[in-house]
C-alpha distance (Angstrom), angle and dihedral (degrees) to the residues before:
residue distance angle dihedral
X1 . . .
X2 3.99 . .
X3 3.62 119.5 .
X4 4.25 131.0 -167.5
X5 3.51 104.8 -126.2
X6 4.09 141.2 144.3
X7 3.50 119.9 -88.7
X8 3.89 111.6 -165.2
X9 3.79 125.0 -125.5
X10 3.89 133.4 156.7
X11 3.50 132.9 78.5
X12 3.89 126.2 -62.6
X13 3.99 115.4 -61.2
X14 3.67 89.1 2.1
X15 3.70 105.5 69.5
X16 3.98 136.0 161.7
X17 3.42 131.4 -154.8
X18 4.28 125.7 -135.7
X19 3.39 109.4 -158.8
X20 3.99 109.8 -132.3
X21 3.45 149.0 -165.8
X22 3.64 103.5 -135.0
X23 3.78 140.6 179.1
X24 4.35 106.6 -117.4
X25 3.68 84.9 -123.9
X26 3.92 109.0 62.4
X27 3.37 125.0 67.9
X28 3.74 138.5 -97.5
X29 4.06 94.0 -82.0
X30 3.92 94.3 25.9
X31 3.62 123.1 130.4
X32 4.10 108.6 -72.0
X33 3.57 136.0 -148.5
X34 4.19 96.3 -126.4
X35 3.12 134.6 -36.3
X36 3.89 120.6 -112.0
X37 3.81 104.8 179.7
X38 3.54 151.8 -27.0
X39 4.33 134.9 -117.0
X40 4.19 121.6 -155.7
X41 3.62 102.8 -172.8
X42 3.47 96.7 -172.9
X43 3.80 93.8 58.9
X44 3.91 85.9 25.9
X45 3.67 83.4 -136.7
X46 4.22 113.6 154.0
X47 4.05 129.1 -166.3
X48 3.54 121.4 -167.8
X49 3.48 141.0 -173.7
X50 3.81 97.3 -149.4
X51 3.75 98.9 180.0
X52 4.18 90.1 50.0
X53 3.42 93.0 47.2
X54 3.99 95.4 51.6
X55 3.91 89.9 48.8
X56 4.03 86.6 57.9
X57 3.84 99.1 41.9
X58 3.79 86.5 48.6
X59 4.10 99.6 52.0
X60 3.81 85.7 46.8
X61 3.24 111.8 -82.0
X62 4.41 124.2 150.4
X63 3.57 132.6 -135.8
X64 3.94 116.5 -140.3
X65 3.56 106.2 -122.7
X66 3.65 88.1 -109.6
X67 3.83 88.1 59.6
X68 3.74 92.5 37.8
X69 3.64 87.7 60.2
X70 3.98 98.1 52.0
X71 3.01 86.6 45.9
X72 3.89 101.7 53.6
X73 4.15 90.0 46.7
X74 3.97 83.5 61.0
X75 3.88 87.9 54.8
X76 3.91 94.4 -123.9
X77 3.83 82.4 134.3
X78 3.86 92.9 51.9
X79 4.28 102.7 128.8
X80 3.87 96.4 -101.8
X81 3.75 89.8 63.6
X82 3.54 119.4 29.1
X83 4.14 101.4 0.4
């Protein structure tokens, strides 16, 4: 099963967050399918690569409720897109 969720990077106390498209069994910094976006919460700056992440949610793929959250303040949930 493949999952969006954050994958950390940066340096210590300053870190950023790619978003990923990642297999349930690797770990947080394994190898990842693609990735679809990133998340600075220090700037609270997010990038995302809407039409990627629409091809994974609709072949199956789930958001960790971290990711599910981003991704509901950017209105990508909103009812014309994903109900």
């Amino acid at each position: 099963m493949v999952k969006l969720r954050l994958k950390r990077c940066g340096r210590k106390q300053r870190a950023i967050y790619r978003i990923v498209a990642i297999d349930v069994r690797s770990r947080r910094e394994g190898r990842d399918l693609r990735k679809v976006g990133f998340y600075d919460p220090i700037k609270n700056k997010t990038y995302l690569n809407v039409p990627a992440i629409l091809y994974f949610l609709e072949n199956g793929a789930q958001p960790t409720v971290t990711v599910h959250d981003i991704l509901r303040k950017t209105e990508l949930f909103k009812e014309g897109i994903l109900g």
